[in-house]
C-alpha positions in Angstrom: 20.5 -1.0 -12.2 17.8 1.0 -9.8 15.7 -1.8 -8.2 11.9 -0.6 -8.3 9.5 -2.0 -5.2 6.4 -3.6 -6.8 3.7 -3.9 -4.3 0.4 -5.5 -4.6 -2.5 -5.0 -2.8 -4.6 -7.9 -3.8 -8.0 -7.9 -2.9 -10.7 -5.1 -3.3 -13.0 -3.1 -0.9 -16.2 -4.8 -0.3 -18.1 -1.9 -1.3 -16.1 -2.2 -5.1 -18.1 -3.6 -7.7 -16.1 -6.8 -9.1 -16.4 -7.2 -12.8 -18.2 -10.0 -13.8 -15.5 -13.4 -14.1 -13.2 -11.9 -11.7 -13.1 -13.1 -8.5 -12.0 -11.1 -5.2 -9.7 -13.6 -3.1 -11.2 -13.4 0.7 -10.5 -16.9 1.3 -7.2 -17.1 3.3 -5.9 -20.2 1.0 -7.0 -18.3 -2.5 -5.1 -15.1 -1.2 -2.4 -16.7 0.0 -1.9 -18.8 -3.3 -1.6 -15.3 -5.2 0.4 -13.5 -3.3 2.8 -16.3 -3.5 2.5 -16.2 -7.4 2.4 -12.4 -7.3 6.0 -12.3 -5.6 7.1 -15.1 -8.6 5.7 -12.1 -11.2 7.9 -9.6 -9.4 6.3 -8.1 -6.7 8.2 -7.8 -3.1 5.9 -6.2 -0.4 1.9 -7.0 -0.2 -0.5 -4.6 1.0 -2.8 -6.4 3.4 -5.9 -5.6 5.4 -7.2 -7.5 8.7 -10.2 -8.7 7.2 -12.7 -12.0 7.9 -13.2 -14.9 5.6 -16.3 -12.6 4.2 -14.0 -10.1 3.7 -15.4 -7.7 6.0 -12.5 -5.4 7.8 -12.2 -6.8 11.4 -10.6 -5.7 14.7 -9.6 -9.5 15.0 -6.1 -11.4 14.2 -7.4 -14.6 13.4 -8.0 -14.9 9.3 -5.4 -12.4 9.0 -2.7 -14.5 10.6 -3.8 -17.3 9.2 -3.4 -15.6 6.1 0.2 -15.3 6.4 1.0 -18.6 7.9 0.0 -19.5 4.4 1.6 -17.2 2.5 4.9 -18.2 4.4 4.8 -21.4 3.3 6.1 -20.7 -0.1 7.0 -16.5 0.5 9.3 -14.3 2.2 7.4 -11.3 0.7 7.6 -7.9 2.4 4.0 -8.0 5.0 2.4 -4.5 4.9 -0.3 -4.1 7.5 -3.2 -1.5 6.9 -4.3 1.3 9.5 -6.6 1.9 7.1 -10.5 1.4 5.3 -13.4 3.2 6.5 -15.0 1.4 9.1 -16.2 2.3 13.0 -13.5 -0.2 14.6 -11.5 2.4 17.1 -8.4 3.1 17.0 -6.4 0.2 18.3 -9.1 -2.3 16.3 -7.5 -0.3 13.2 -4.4 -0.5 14.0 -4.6 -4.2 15.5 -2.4 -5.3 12.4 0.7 -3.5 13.8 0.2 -6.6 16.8 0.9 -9.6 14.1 4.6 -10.3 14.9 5.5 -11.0 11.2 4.3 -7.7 10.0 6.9 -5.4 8.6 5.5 -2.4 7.4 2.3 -0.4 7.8 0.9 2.6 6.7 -0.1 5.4 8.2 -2.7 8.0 7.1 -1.6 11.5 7.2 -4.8 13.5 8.1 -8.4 13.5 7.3 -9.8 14.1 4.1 -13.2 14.1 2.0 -13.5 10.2 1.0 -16.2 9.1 -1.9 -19.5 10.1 0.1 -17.9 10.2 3.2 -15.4 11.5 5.6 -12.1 9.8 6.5 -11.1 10.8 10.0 -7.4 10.6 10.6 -6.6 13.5 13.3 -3.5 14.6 14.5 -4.0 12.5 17.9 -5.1 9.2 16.1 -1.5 9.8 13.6 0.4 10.2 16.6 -1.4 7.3 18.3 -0.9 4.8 15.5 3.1 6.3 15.1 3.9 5.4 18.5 2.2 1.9 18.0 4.2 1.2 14.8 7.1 2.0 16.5 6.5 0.0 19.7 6.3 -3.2 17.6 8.9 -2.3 15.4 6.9 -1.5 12.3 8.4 1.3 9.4 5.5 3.3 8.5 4.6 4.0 5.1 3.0 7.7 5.0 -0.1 7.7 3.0 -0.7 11.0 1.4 -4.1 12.4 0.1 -3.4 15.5 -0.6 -0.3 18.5 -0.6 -1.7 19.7 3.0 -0.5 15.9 4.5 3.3 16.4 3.3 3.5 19.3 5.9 1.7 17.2 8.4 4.6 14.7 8.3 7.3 16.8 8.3 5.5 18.1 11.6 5.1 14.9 12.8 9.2 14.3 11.8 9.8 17.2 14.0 8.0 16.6 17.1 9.9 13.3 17.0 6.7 11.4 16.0 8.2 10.1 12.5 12.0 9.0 12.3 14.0 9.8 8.9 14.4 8.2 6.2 10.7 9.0 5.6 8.8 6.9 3.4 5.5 8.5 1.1 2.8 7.1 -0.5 0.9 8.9 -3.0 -2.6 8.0 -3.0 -4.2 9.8 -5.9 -7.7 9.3 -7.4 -10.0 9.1 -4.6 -12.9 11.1 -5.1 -12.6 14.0 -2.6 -8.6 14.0 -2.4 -6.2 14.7 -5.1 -6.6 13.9 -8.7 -4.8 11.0 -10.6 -3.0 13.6 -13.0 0.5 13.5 -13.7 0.8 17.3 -12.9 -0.5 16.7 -9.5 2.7 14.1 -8.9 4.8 16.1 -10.3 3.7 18.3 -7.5 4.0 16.2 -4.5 7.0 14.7 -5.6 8.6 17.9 -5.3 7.6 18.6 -1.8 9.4 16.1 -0.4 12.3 16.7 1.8 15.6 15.3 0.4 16.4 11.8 1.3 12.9 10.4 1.4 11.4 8.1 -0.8 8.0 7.7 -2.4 5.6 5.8 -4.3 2.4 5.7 -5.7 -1.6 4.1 -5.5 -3.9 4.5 -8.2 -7.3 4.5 -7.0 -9.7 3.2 -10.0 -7.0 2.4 -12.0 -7.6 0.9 -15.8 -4.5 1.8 -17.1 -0.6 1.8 -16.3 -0.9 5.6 -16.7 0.1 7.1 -13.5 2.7 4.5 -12.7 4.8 5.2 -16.0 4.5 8.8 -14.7 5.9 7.8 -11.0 8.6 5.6 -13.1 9.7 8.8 -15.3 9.7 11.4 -12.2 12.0 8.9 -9.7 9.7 6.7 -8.0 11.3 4.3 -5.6 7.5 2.2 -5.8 4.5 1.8 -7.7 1.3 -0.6 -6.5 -1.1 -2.9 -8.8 -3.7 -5.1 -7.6 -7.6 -5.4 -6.8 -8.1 -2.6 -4.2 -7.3 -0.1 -6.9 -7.7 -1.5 -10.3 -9.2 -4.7 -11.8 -7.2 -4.1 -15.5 -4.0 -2.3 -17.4 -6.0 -1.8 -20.5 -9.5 -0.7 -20.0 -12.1 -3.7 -19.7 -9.1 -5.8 -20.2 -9.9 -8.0 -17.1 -6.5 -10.0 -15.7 -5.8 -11.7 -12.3 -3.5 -10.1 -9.4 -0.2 -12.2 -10.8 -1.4 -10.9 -14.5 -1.4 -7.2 -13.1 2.4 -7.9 -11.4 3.8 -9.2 -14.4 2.4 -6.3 -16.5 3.7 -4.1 -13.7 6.9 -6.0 -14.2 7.7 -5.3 -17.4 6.7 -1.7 -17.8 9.1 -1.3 -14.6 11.8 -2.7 -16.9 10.6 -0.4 -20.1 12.4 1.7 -18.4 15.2 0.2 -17.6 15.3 -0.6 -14.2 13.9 -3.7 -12.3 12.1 -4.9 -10.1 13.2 -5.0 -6.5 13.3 -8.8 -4.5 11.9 -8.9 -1.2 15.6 -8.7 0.4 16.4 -5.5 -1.5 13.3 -3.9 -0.8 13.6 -4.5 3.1 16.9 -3.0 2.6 15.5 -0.2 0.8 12.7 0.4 3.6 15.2 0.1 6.4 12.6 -2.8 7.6 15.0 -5.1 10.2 12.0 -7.3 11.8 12.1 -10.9 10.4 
C-alpha cells in the first residue's frame, strides 16, 4: 500500500488573523501537547519555526528546544526546521534551526519572489549558504517551490553540487504574489520534476481539502495541514490541529493509500540523524 507523509505545521503567522475560538498554540507545552496528538491522528513530520513564547520568529534556540524536549517526551515525530518567514534576522539567525541537534529536516526556499505586500528575498548566495549549512549538520533539505522559475533553480543548484539527489519538492501554492492554488498549476510543476524526486504540497489559505485530493490523484509523496496555512477543511468549519490530521487522514485513505509513520517517512526522506 503507498504510505503518504502527513505533515503538520501547527501554528500560524502572527500577522494571520485567528478566527474567533481558535486558539494559536505559542506556548511550548500547548504545542508540544498537539503535535503529540497530531502524530496519534496520523501525521509523521512537523513543520516548525524558531519562534518565542509570544510567538514572534527569533534568531534564538531557547523556546524552540524547549519545544521539542517536550514533544519528545511522548513523539518520535519527523522535526522539520524552517529557513523561512519574513522577518530581518540575517541569514544564519534564519537558518539557526539547522543548529538544534534533533532536527531532521529543513526547508530551503528556492529564490525570491513577490510575497503578500512584500518581497521575500531568497538569492542565489543565501540558497547556497543555507545548502551548505543543512548539509554541515546533517539536515535533508526540503525544496520550497513558489513558482515554475524555482524548479530550474534547483536543478542548477543539483548541478553545481549544491543539492544532492534524491531531491525532495515542496509545492507552495496560494501566496499572493507566487503561483496560484489551482490544480492546473500542479499539474504543471509536478511535471517538471526530474525523475526520481519526490514532492508535496502547502496550501496557503486553505479552507478546503481541495488542493490536497489534487496532489493525492497526480502522485504526491506528501500533503501538509495545520494553522500556518488553514484554520478549516470545510469553509468556516473551525477544527483544532489533531481535527485537521485526522481529516487529512482519512481523505489520504479515500484513496487508498495510508498514511506514512514517522519510521517510514524518515526512510522515505533518506533522513539518517536520530
Amino acid at each position: 500500500m503507498k504510505k503518504i507523509i502527513l505533515a503538520v505545521a501547527p501554528v500560524a503567522h502572527m500577522e494571520k488573523e485567528i478566527p474567533a475560538g481558535v486558539v494559536n498554540p505559542v506556548d511550548p507545552e500547548m504545542l508540544a501537547a498537539e503535535v503529540i496528538e497530531c502524530q496519534k491522528a496520523g501525521a509523521s513530520l512537523v513543520h516548525l519555526h524558531v519562534r518565542d513564547t509570544s510567538g514572534r520568529i527569533v534568531g534564538d534556540l531557547g523556546t524552540f528546544s524547549h519545544t521539542i524536549d517536550l514533544i519528545r517526551q511522548g513523539s518520535d515525530i519527523i522535526i522539520q526546521g524552517s529557513t523561512g518567514g519574513v522577518s530581518d534576522l540575517s541569514l544564519d539567525a534564519r537558518s539557526v534551526a539547522v543548529e538544534e541537534s534533533r532536527v531532521q529536516m529543513a526547508s530551503l526556499n528556492m529564490g525570491t519572489t513577490n510575497f503578500n505586500e512584500g518581497i521575500y528575498v531568497n538569492t542565489f548566495s543565501d540558497i547556497r549558504y543555507w545548502a551548505g549549512k543543512m548539509k554541515k549538520y546533517g539536515v535533508v533539505p526540503e525544496l520550497e517551490v513558489f513558482d515554475t522559475s524555482m524548479i530550474d533553480t534547483c536543478l542548477m543548484m543539483k548541478e553545481e553540487g549544491v543539492l544532492q539527489e534524491p531531491l525532495h519538492f515542496n509545492f507552495s501554492v496560494g501566496f499572493k504574489g507566487c503561483i496560484a492554488a489551482r490544480s492546473e498549476n500542479l499539474f504543471i510543476l509536478k511535471n517538471l520534476l526530474p525523475p526520481g524526486s519526490s514532492w508535496s504540497i502547502l496550501h496557503e489559505g486553505m479552507s478546503d481539502f481541495s488542493m490536497l485530493a489534487s496532489a493525492l490523484a497526480f502522485g504526491a509523496t506528501g500533503i501538509r495541514v495545520g494553522y500556518e496555512d488553514g484554520f478549516s477543511y470545510h469553509p468556516g468549519k473551525y477544527m483544532k490541529n489533531r481535527e485537521l490530521v485526522a481529516k487529512a487522514s482519512e481523505l489520504i485513505r479515500y484513496f487508498g493509500f495510508e498514511p506514512a509513520t514517522a519510521e517510514e517517512a524518515r526512510e522515505m526522506l533518506g533522513i539518517t540523524k536520530v
